[in-house]
N, C-alpha and C positions, 0 to 999 in steps of 0.2 A: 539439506535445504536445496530448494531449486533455487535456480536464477534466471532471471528477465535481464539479457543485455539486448544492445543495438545488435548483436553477430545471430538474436537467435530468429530462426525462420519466420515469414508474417504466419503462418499456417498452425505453427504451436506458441502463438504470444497469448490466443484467446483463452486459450485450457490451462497455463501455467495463472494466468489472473483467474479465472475460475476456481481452478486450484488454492490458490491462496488465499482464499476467503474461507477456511476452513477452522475448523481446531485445532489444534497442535501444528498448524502449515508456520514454515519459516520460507520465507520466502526475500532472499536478496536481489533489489533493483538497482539501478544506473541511476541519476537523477534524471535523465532524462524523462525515467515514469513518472516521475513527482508531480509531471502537469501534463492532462489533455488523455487522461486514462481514467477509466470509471471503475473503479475498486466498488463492485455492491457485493455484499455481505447476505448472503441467502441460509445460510446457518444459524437454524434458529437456536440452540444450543450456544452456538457463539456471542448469540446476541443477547441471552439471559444472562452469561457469563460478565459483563460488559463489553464486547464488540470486539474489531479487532483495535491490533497495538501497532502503531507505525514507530519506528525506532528510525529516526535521519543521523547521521553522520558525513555529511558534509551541509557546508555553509550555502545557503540560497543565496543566487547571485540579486534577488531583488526581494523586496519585501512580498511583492506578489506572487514569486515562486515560496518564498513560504508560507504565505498563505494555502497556495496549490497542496505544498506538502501536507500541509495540516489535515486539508479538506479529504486526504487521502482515508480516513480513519472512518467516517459516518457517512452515510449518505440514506438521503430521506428518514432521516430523524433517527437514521440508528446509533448506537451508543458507539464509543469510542475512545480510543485513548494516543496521546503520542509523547516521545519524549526524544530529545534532543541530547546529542554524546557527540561534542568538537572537542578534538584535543590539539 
């Protein structure tokens, strides 16, 4: 899987979220991405499939960052899924 933290360059943030809108892409973020990144989904294969899957493992510090999170899964009406793992 790739990863999207705060350490990786502005230059390769674009193509790793690009990247991950894909099929079979696993992609690990920071929460940081959870809010003010536009995850679009251009794989139409992905999006027959039902969409992509956001999987969060840590707690939102506000109800509205998980909102943010949630939002991360669909955008302009495409399909989606998320699921929630605190332990």
């Amino acid at each position: 899987p790739e990863c999207l933290t705060e350490n990786v360059p502005d230059h390769e943030k674009k193509s790793i979220i690009a990247r991950s809108m894909a099929q079979y892409r696993i992609t690990l973020l920071t929460s940081l991405y959870g809010r003010g990144i536009d995850f679009v989904c251009r794989d139409s294969a992905l999006i027959k499939n039902g969409g992509v899957h956001f999987i969060f493992a840590t707690y939102a510090k506000t109800l509205a960052d998980e909102i943010q999170f949630k939002g991360r899964t669909c955008r302009q009406d495409d399909p989606g899924s998320i699921r929630k793992i605190l332990y």
